[in-house]
C-alpha positions, 0 to 999 in steps of 0.5 A, spaced: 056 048 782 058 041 785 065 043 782 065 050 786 063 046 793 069 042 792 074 047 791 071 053 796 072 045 800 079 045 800 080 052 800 077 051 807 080 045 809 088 049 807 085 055 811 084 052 817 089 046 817 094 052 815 094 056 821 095 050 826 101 047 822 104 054 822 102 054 829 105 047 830 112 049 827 113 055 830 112 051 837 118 046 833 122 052 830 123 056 838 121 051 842 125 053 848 122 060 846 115 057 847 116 053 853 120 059 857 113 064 854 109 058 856 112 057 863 111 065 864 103 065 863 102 060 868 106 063 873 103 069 872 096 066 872 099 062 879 100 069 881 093 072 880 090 066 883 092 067 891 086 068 893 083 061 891 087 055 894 084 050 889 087 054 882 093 057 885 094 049 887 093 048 880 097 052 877 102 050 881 101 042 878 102 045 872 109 049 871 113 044 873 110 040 867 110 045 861 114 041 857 109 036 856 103 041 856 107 044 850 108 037 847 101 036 848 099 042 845 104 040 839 101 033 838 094 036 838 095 042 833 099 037 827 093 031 828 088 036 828 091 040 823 093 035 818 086 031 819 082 038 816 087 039 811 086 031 808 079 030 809 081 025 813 077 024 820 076 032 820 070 033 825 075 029 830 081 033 828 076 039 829 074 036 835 082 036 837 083 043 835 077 046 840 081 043 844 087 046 844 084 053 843 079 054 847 084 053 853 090 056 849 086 063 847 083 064 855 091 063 858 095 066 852 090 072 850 087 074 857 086 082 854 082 083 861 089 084 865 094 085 861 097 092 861 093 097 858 099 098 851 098 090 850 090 090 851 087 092 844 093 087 841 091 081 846 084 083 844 085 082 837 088 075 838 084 072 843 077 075 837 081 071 832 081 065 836 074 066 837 071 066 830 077 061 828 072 056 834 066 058 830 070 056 823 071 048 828 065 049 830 062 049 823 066 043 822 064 040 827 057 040 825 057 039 819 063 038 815 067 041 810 065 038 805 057 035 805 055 030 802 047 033 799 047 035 792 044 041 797 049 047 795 047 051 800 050 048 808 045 047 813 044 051 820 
């Protein structure tokens, strides 16, 4: 049984590891693609935002530092990725990656004021990032590999 744990383990761990690495690469491969796609949703929410002083202020500190959002953003989806994928530090890593995502699923994904023909896909989305935040919270609370001879996780 201890066997088995150990390899559903790393199973997780390339799991998980592999949606952010993938996410991070694509981010290095189309960059300028990312940064424009990036700056377009803060404006757009900038936009949505006239009605309150404070977030329209907000979002208007932060256009103009895309770029560095975006690098942020990079930096925290590869340690993150990477610790969960080794086993190295992987509460913190998921740590990291709760952090990327929550903020990331809210801004990209906002399926409450979209276009009705891009609703159910920005649903769809915003739904993965949630269950893939249950899967970090997970690892956050107990980890992936545990260290008891108990095979069954502790909730």
């Amino acid at each position: 049984m201890h066997i088995i744990r150990i390899i559903f383990a790393g199973i997780a761990r390339f799991l998980i590891g592999l949606v952010f690495l993938a996410g991070a690469f694509n981010k290095i491969l189309h960059w300028h693609e990312t940064e424009r796609n990036l700056h377009a949703v803060l404006s757009e929410w900038q936009s949505n935002m006239a009605f309150s002083d404070y977030a329209y202020e907000s979002f208007s500190f932060l256009i103009p530092i895309t770029p560095v959002l975006l690098l942020l953003a990079l930096v925290m989806e590869l340690l993150g990725a990477l610790s969960i994928l080794l086993g190295v530090k992987e509460k913190w890593g998921a740590w990291l990656l709760v952090l990327f995502l929550v903020p990331t699923t809210v801004i990209m994904h906002q399926f409450w004021s979209v276009d009705p023909s891009m609703r159910e896909q920005q649903l769809a989305h915003f739904l993965k990032n949630m269950a893939i935040l249950g899967g970090l919270i997970v690892v956050i609370l107990q980890g992936i590999q545990q260290k008891s001879k108990n095979p069954f996780p502790k909730f």
